[in-house]
FIPA-649561 format. One record per residue (C-alpha): chain; y, z, x negated. Coordinates in steps of 0.001 Angstrom, whole numbers. Example, Ala and Ser with C-alpha at 12.3 -4.5 7.8 and 13.67 -1.06 7.14 Angstrom:
2
{A; {-4500; 7800; -12300}} {A; {-1060; 7140; -13670}} 
END
This chain:
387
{A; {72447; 86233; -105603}} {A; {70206; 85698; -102831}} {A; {70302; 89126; -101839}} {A; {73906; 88696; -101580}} {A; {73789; 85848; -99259}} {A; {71442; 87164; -96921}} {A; {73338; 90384; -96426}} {A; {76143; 88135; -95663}} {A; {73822; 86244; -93013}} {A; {72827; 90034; -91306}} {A; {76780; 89882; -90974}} {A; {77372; 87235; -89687}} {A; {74875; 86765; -87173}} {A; {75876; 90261; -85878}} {A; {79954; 89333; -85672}} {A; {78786; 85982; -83896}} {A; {76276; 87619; -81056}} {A; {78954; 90691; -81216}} {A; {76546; 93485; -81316}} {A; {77972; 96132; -82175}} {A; {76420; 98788; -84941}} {A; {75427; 102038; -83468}} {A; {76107; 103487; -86637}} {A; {77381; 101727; -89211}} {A; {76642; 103651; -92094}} {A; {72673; 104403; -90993}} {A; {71606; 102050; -88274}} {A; {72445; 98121; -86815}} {A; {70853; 97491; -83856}} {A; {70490; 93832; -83011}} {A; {67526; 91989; -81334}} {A; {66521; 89261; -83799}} {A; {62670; 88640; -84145}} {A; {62381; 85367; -84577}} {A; {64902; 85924; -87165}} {A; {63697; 88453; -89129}} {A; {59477; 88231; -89475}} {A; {59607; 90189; -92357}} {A; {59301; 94049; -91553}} {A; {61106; 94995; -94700}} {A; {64546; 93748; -97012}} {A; {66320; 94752; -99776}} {A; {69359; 93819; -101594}} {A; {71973; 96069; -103373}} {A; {75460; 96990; -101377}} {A; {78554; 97006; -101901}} {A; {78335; 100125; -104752}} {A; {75570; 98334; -106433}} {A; {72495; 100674; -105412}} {A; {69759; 98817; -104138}} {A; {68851; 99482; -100612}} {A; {65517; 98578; -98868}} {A; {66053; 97958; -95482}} {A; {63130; 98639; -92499}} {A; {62674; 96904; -89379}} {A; {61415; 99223; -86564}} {A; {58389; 98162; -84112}} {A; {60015; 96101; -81752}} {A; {61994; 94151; -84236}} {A; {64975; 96095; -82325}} {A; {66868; 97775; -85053}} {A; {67338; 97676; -88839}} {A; {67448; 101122; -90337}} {A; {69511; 101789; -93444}} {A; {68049; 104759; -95561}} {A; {70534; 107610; -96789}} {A; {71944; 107602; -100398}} {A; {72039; 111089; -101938}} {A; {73445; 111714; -105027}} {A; {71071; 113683; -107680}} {A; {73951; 112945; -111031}} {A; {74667; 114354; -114227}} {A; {77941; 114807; -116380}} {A; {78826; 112576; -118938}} {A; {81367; 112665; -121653}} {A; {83791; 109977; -122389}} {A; {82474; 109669; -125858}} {A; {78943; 109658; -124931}} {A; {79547; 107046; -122479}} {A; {81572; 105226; -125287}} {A; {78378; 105347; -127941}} {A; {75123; 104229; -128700}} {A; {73676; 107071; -126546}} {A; {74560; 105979; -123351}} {A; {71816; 103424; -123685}} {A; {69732; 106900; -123899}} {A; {71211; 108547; -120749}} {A; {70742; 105241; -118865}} {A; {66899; 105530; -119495}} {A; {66826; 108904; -118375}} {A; {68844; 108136; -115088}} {A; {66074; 105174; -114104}} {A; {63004; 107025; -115541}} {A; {63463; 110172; -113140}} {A; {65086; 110893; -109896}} {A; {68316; 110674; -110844}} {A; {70883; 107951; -109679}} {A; {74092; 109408; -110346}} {A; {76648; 109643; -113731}} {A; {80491; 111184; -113254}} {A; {81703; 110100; -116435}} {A; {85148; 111542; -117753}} {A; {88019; 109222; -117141}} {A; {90460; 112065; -117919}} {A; {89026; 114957; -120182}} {A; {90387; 118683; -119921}} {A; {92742; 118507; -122439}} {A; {94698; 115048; -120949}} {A; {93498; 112459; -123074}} {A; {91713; 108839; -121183}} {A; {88817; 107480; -121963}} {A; {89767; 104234; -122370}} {A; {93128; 101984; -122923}} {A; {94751; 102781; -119809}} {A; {97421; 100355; -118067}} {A; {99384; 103367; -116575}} {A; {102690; 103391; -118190}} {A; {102965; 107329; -118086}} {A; {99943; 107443; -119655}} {A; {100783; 105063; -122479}} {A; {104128; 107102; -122884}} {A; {102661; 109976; -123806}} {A; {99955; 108949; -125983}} {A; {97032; 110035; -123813}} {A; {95016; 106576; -123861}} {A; {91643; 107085; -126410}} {A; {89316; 104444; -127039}} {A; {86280; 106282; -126094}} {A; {85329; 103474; -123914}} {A; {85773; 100287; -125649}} {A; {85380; 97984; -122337}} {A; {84432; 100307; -119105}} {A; {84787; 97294; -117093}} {A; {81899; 96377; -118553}} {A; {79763; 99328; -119110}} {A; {80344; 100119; -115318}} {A; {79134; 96360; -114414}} {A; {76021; 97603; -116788}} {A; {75398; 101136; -114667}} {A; {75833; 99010; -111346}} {A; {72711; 96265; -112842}} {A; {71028; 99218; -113202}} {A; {71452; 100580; -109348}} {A; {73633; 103466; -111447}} {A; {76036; 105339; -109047}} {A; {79135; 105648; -111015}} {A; {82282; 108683; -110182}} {A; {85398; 108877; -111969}} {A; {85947; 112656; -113355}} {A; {89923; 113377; -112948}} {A; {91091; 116383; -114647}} {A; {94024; 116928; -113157}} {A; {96200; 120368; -113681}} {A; {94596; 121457; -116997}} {A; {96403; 118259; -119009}} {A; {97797; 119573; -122532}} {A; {98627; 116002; -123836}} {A; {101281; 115599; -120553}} {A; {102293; 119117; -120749}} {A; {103588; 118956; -124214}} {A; {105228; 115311; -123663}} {A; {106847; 116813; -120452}} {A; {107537; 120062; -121024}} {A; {109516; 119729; -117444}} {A; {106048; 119455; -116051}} {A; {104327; 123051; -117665}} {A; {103612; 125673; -115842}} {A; {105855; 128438; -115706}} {A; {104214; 132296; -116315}} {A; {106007; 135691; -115607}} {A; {105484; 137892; -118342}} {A; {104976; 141107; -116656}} {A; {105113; 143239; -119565}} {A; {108148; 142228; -121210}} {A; {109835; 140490; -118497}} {A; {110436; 137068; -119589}} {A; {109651; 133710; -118380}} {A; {106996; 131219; -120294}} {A; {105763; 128086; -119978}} {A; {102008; 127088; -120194}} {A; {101336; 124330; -123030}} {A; {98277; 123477; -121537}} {A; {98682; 123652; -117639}} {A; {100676; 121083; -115594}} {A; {102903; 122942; -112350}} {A; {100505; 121659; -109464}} {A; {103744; 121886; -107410}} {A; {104788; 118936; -109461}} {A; {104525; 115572; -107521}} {A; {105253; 113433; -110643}} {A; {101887; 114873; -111568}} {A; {100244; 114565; -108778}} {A; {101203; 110697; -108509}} {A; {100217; 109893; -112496}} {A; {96412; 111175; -111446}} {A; {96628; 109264; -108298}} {A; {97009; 105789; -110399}} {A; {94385; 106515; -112829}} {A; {92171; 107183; -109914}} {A; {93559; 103691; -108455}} {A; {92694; 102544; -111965}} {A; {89269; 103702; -112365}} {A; {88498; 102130; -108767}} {A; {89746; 98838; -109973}} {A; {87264; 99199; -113260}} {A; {84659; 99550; -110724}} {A; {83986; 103367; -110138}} {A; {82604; 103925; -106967}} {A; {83964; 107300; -106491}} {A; {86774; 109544; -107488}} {A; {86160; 112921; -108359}} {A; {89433; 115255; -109129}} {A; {88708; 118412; -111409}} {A; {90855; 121544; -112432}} {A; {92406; 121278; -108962}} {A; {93747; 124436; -109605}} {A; {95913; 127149; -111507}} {A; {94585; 129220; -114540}} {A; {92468; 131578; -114097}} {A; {95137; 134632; -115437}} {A; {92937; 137645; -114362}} {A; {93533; 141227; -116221}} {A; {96207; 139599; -117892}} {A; {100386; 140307; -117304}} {A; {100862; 136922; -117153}} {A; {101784; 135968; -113291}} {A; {101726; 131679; -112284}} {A; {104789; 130884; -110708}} {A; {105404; 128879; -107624}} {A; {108253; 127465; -106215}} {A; {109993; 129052; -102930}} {A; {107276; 131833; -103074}} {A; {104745; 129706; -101724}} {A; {100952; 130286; -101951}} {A; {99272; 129044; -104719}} {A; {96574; 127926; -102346}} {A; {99565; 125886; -100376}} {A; {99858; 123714; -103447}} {A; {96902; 122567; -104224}} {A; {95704; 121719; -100625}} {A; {99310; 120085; -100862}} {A; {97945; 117850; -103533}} {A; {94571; 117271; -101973}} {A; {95618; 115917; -99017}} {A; {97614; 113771; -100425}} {A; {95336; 112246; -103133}} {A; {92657; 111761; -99818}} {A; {95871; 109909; -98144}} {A; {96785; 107955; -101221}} {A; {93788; 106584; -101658}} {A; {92341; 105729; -98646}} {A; {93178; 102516; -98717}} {A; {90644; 101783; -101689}} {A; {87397; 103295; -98979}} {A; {85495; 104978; -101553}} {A; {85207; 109042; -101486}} {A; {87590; 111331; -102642}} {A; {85630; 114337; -104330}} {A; {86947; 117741; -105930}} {A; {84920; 120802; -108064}} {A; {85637; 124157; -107487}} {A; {85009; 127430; -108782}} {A; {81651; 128896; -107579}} {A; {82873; 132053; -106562}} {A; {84878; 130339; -104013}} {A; {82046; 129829; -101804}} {A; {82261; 133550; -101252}} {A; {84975; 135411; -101758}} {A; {88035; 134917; -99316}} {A; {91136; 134244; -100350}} {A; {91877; 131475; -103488}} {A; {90655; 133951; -106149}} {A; {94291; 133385; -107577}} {A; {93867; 130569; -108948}} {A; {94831; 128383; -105400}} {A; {91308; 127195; -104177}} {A; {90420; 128639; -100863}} {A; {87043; 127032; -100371}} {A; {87239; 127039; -96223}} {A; {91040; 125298; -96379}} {A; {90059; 122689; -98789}} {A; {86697; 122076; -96661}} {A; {89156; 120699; -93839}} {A; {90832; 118451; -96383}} {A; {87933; 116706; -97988}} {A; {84808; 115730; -97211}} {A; {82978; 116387; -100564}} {A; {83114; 119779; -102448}} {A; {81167; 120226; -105942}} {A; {81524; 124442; -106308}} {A; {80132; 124964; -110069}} {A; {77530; 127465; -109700}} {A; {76226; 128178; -112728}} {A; {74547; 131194; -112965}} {A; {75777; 132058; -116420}} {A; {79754; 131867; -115146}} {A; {79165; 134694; -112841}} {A; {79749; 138549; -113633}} {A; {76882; 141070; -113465}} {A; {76313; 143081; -110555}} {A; {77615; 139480; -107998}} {A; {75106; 139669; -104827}} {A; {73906; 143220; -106225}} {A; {71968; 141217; -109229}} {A; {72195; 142593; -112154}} {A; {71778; 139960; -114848}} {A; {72770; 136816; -113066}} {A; {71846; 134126; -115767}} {A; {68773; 135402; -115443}} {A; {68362; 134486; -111594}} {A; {69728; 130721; -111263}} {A; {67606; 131043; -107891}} {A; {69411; 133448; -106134}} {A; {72688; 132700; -107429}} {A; {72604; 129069; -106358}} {A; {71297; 130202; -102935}} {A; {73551; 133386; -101941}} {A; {76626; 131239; -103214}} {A; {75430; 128069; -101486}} {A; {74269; 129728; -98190}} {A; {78152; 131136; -98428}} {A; {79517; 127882; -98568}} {A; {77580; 126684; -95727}} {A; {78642; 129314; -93325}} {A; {82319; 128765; -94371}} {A; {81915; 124678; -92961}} {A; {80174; 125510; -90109}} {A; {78229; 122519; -89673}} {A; {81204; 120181; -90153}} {A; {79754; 116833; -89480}} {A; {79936; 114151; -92560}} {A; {80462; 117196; -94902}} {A; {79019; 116950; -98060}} {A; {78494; 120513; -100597}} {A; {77345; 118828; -103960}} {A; {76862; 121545; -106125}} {A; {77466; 121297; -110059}} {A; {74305; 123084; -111311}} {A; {73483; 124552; -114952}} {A; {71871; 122292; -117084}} {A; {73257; 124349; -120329}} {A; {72493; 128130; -122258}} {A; {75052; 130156; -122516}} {A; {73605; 133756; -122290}} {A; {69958; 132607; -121477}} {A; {68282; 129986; -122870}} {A; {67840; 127998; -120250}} {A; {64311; 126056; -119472}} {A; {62580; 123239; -117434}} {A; {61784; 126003; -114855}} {A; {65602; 127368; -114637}} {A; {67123; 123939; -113366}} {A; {64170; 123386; -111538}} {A; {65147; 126685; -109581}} {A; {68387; 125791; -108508}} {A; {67423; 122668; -107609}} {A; {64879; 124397; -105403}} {A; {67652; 126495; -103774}} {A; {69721; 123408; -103457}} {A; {66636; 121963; -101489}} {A; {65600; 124953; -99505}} {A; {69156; 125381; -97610}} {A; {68611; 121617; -96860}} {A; {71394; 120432; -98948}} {A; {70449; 116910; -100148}} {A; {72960; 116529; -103077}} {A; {73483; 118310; -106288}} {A; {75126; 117254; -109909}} {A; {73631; 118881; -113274}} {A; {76401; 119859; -116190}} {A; {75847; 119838; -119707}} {A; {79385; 119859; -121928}} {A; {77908; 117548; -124589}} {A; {75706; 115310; -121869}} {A; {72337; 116720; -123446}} {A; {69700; 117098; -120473}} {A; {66115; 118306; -119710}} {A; {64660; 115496; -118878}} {A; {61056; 116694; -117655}} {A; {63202; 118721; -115006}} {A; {64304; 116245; -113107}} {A; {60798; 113667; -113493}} {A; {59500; 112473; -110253}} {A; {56562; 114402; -110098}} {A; {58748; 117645; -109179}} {A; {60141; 115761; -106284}} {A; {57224; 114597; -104228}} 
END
């Protein structure tokens, strides 16, 4: 409570003398000694981290240290159960500070009672979550950065309630017309707006962030099955569409709007066919998670032969890629998802450890590690490798 109050004084002592900040996310500049004495303070912000801040010789300006977000993935159940206490010891006994925690789960069911009548129509609310409000009150007591994981287009439980909402296929082979049980029409702005008020939701529960998943169409490669979009438009031209709009729609809640993408993305030009061209949505957010796990990509993908077996290299070639398609965009953020999981390799301490060394080495300051069942190697991400 203290802490509270005398960020409130910084504040107000500012507004009065109107000094103005030079930046007001990393620097006030005021000229306060008698003040101040002390030559260091610390108090947790608005998103519950704690923050230490440092007075400069002089007395002359109080410097506000960077937050970068090192996070992992967890499940609505796990977040729900007994292990969470688990995860929560792992986030403050390394360098982690992160958790995206499933609000909305691949298939289209919540992780909690949600207040969203659509959502209560169809029968999507799960008590996975008995009181988030609470758990995420928990996580910010611990200094825990908390983001809301939106799966958006992939949403079976909405797609069979609406079947005015699925995603229509072209049957190439035998010329007929389906629908997609488990894909939502991202052309759809009915859909768009039901994941914009969970994401209003979640920010109300207390998330500090909003990240939106599945922003795409299927993935429908070697297959006769062709997405359809209305008026012949790009499938890219959609889901920009929607992106734009969810940053719009929610700016009014000032927190940051994050989407994932497919890793390949980073490289390839084009939107892959499945509607994410990595360079287009760069100029529509300001925080892109491409999933670059070495496992996901084919053999033979920046001339390596077994890529699951290089998480080095893969993270850096399809990193470096991303980097040269921004440009040096000021304020943009590439937060890679990275492979905390074994799918053809076992993977180690020393794998994760790898990307997060190729994360590092192209100066990128932010990365997220995935696990589908929110299991993680915990000696990978101790202090010690971090010094």
């Amino acid at each position: 409570m203290k802490r509270k109050y005398f960020f409130l004084l910084i504040i107000s002592i500012l507004f009065i003398l109107h000094i103005k900040p030079v930046n007001a996310e990393l620097q006030l500049t005021y000229n306060l000694d008698k003040v101040f004495p002390k030559r260091e303070y610390s108090f947790k912000d608005f998103g519950g981290i704690e923050r230490t801040y440092s007075l400069n010789n002089g007395c002359t300006s109080l410097c506000i240290p960077e937050f970068y977000v090192r996070g992992i993935y967890v499940t609505g159940w796990a977040a729900g159960s007994e292990r969470m206490n688990d995860l929560i010891e792992l986030v403050e006994n390394t360098v982690l500070n992160t958790m995206v925690i499933d609000i909305k789960d691949q298939d289209g069911y919540l992780s909690y009672i949600s207040s969203v009548p659509l959502a209560q129509e169809i029968g999507a609310n799960k008590r996975k979550i008995s009181n988030p409000k609470a758990l995420l009150e928990k996580l910010k007591s611990k200094n825990i950065y908390t983001i809301a994981r939106i799966s958006v287009f992939k949403d079976e439980v909405l797609a069979k309630k609406r079947p005015d909402l699925m995603l229509r296929l072209y049957d190439s082979e035998n010329h007929k017309i389906k629908k997609d049980t488990t894909w939502l029409n991202p052309a759809m702005e009915e859909v768009w707006e039901y994941n914009i008020l969970l994401a209003r939701e979640a920010v109300r529960l207390g998330f500090d962030e909003i990240q939106f998943d599945y922003i795409r169409y299927p993935a429908l490669a070697n297959s006769t099955l062709i997405a359809l979009t209305p008026d012949f438009r790009s499938k890219s031209s959609y889901i920009n569409d929607f992106v734009k709009y969810s940053v719009e729609a929610l700016a009014d809640l000032n927190v940051p709007v994050s989407i994932d993408v497919f890793g390949l993305t980073t490289t390839v030009n084009g939107d892959m066919g499945i509607g994410q061209n990595f360079k287009e949505l760069s100029e529509l957010v300001n925080i892109i998670s491409p999933m670059v796990y070495p496992s996901h990509y084919s053999e033979g993908v920046y001339n390596i032969p077994e890529p699951d077996r290089e998480p080095y290299q893969v993270v850096y070639r399809s990193l470096d890629d991303a980097l040269k398609k921004v440009n040096g965009k000021e304020g943009f953020i590439i937060r890679p998802w990275l492979q905390d999981f074994s799918l053809r390799s076992r993977y180690t301490e020393e794998d994760i450890l790898a990307q997060i060394r190729a994360v590092e080495n192209l100066g990128l300051k932010e990365w997220l590690l995935w696990n589908p069942s929110s299991r993680y190697t915990e000696e990978a991400v101790k202090d010690h490798h971090f010094r």
